[in-house]
N, C-alpha and C positions, 0 to 999 in steps of 0.2 A: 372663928371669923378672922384672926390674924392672919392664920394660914392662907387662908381664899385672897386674901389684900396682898399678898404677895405674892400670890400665881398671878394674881387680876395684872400687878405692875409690870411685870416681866413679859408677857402675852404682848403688853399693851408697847413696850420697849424693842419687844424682837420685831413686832408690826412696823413701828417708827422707821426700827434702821431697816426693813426690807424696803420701803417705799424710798430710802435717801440712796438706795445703792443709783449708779449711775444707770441708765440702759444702754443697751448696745447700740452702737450706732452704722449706719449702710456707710460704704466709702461710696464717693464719690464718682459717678461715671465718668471714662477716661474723656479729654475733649479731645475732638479729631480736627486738625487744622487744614480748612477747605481750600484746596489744591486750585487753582487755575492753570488751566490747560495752554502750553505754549501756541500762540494763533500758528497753522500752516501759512507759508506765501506761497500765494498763486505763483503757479510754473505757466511758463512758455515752453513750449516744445520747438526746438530748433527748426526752420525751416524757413518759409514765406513771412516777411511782415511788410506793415505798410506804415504814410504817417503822411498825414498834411500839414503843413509847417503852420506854423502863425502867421505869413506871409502869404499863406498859399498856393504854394508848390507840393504835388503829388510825389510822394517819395515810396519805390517797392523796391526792394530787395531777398536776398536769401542769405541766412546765416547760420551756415557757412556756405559758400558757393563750391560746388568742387572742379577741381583740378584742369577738367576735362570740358568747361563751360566756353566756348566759342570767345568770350570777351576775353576770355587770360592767356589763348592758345600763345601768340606773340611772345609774354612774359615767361611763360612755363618754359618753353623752348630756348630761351635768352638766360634764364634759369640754368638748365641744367649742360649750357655752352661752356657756361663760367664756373662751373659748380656752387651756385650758390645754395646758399641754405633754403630748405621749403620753406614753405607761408603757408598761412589759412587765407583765403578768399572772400570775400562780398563785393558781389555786383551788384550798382544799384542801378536804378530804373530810375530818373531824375524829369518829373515834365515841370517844367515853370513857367507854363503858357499863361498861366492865369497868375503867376509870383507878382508882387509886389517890388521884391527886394531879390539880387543876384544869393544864389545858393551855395556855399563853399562848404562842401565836405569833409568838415575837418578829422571828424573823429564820430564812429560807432562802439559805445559801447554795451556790452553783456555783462551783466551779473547773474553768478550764482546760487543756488542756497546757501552756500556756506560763505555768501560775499566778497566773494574772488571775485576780482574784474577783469576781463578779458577786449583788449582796447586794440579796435580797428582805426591804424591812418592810413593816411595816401600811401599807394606803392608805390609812387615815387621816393620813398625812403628805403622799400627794399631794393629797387634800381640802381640805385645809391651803392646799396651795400654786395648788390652782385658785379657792379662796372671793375673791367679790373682797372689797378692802380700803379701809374707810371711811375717808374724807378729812376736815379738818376743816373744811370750804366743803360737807359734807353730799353730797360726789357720791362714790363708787365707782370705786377703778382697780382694774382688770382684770388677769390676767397676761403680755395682750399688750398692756400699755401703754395703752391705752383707759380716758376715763374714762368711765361712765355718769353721770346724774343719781339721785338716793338712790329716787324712785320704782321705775327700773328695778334699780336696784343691792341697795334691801332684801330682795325677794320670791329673788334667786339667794343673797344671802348666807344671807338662812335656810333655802335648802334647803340649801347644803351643811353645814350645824348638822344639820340632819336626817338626811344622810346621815351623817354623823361620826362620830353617837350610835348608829347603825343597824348598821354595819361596826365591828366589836372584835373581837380573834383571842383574845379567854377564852372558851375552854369549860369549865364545871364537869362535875366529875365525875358521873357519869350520864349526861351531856347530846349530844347528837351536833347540830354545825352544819359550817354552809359556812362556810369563815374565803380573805378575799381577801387576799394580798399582793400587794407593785409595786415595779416597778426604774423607775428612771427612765432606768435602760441598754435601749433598744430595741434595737440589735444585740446578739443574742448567738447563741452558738455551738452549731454542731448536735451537739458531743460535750461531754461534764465528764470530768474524771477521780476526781470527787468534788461529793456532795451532800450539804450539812450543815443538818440540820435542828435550831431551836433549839426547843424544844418547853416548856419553862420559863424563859422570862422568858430574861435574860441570862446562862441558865447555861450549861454546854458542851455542844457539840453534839453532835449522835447522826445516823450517816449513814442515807440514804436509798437502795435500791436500784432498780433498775427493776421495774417493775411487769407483769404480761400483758395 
């Protein structure tokens, strides 16, 4: 009987520590950190857009106008008299029959996906910068460096006086004109994701949508 009390306790002991051992335990499934997807912005495709102001003047243009558009023949030509640098173009279509308030073209801009701005003002600033410039030996430098003699240099600086005066982005109210803007950025992009038109003077801008 001894014997059997001591197999009995040892049974009973190997039992105890088999149930204390620990169990295995599963690791943990890895967590995956849910991603939101960067929103796309809407593109514009270069071309026709339109805008009715907050005052209500009908505003149509094209961005970029090219070279060969009837409204810039004058400038293009005055351009390449002087040699000046090329431009990008926007002609705008201007009615403010039904305006409120006189319309002052001051500035179009384009942005694009990557949030470049690409900023249209009056060509009266490229006019500016193609007039040539009077010396004080009476001769003309040009803006490719050239100088003329005052003979040749008077009769181009006062046409581009002429054209200066001729080209201004005020329409008054009633009045419906062609109004010319110009970038002096010739590359630009065949999508925006925004087109901001300034339509009085240097106030905030009011977007432009595509046109049919």
């Amino acid at each position: 009987m001894k014997h059997l009390t001591i197999a009995t306790f040892a049974a009973a002991a190997l039992a105890l520590s088999s149930c204390a051992a620990p169990a295995a335990s599963t690791p943990p499934a890895p967590v995956t950190a849910e991603v939101t997807p960067t929103p796309t912005a809407t593109t514009l495709p270069a071309g026709k857009f339109k805008l009715t102001t907050l005052s209500g003047a009908d505003i149509t243009f094209t961005l970029p106008t090219p070279a060969t558009h009837p409204a810039v023949a004058k400038l293009e030509a005055y351009r390449k008299k002087t040699g000046g640098a090329p431009v990008s173009y926007l002609v705008a279509e201007v009615d403010n029959r039904k305006g409120t308030k006189a319309v002052n073209m001051y500035q179009v801009n384009g942005f694009d996906t990557e949030g470049i701005q690409y900023m249209f003002s009056g060509v009266t600033d490229a006019i500016s910068e193609w007039k040539p410039s009077y010396q004080a030996d009476d001769t003309y430098l040009l803006p490719s460096g050239k100088v003329i003699p005052g003979d040749a240099g008077t009769p181009l600086s006062n046409e581009g006086s002429d054209l200066h005066n001729a080209f201004n982005e005020y329409v008054d109210v009633a009045e419906r004109k062609t109004v010319v803007l110009q970038s002096p950025t010739t590359e630009l992009p065949a999508e925006f994701t925004r087109v901001s038109v300034q339509p009085s003077g240097g106030g905030e801008g009011e977007d432009a949508t595509p046109a049919p």
